[in-house]
C-alpha positions as CSV (number, residue, x, y, z in Angstrom):
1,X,111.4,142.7,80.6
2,X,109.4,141.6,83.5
3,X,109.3,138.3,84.8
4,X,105.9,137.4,84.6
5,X,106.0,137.5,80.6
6,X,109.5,135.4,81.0
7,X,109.7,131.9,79.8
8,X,113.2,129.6,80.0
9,X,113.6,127.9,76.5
10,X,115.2,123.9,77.2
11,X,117.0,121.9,74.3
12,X,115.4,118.9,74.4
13,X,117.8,116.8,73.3
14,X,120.6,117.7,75.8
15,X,117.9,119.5,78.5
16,X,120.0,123.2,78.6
17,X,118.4,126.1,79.1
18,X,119.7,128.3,76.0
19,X,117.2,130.9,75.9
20,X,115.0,133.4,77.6
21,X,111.9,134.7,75.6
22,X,108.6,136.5,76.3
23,X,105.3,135.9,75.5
24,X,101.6,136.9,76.4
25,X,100.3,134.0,78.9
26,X,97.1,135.6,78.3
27,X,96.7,135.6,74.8
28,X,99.0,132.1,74.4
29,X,97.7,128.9,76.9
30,X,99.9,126.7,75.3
31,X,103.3,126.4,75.8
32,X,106.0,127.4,73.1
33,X,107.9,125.3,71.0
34,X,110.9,126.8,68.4
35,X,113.6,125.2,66.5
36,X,116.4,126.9,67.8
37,X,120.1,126.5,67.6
38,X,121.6,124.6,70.7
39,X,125.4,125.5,71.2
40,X,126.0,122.6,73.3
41,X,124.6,120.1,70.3
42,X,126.0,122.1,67.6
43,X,122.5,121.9,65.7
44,X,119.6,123.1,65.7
45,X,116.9,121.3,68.0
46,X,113.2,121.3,69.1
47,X,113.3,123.9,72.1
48,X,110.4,123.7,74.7
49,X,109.4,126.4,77.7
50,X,109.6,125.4,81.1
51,X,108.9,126.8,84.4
């Protein structure tokens, strides 16, 4: 995986970073936004990519 194509997915509820995804920054502008399951919560939350 190289870390160009990297993005950190943050629970926004409790703001840890659970994941590490990829996608195609040229084919994708926006940034992505799953419902993921947050271990800390217990629940699945809204998880955003940040830098």
């Amino acid at each position: 995986m190289s870390r160009e194509n990297l993005a950190k997915m943050k629970c926004l509820e409790c703001a840890n970073i659970n994941y590490f995804t990829t996608r195609n920054k040229k084919k994708i502008k926006e940034k992505l936004e799953m419902k993921k399951h947050c271990p800390k919560c217990k629940k699945h939350t809204l998880h955003k990519e940040m830098k």
